[in-house]
N, C-alpha and C positions, 0 to 999 in steps of 0.2 A: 504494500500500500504506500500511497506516495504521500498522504499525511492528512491533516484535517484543515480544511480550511472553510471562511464563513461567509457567504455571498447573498450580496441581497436578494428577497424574494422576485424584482423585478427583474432581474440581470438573467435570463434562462437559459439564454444560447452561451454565456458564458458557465451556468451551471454545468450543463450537459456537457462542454468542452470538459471541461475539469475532471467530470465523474469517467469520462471517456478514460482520460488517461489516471486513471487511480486513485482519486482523491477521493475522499471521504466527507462531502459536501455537507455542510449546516447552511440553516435559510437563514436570514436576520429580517425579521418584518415587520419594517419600518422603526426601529430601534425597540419594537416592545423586548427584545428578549438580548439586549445588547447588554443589559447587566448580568445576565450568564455567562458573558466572557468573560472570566477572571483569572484565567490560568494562561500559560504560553503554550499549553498543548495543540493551539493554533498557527499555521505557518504563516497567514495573514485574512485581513479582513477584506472584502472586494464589495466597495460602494460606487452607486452610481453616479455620486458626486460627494464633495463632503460637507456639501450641506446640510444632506442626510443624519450629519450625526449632531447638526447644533440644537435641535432641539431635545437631548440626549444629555445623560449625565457621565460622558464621557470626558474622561481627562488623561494626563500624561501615564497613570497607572492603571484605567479600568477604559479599555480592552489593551492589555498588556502586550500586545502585538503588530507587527504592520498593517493601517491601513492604506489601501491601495485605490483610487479613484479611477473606474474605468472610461470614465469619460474619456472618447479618443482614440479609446486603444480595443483592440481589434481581442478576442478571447486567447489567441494566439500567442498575443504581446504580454497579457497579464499572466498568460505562465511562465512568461521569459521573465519576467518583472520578479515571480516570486520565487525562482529557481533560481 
């Protein structure tokens, strides 16, 4: 398995790239369960922009992981991105 990473519910063609090659996909929908991330068991977060997480109580420690904005970037690029 190539690890666990958290993309948003809207992002699907980016989901399905990712589960294609081995990843172990969690949905984030629309930050209700963004406080679930609390560990680094995550290789990164994959939002559709990162506006998404201002109304979110997310800070420098909780989600203790990369987030990644796909805005721009093709499903392709975001696994070069997080590889």
């Amino acid at each position: 398995m190539a690890g666990k990473i958290v993309v948003e519910n809207t992002l699907t063609p980016y989901i399905k790239h990712l589960k294609s090659l081995g990843y172990d996909v969690y949905t984030l929908y629309k930050n209700s369960n963004l406080e679930n991330i609390t560990s680094d068991e995550y290789k990164a977060i994959v939002v559709s922009g990162l506006d998404v997480l201002s109304t979110s109580g997310a800070t420098h420690s909780n989600p203790p992981v990369p987030i990644i904005e796909a805005s721009g970037h093709t499903p392709e690029e975001i696994h070069n991105i997080i590889t």
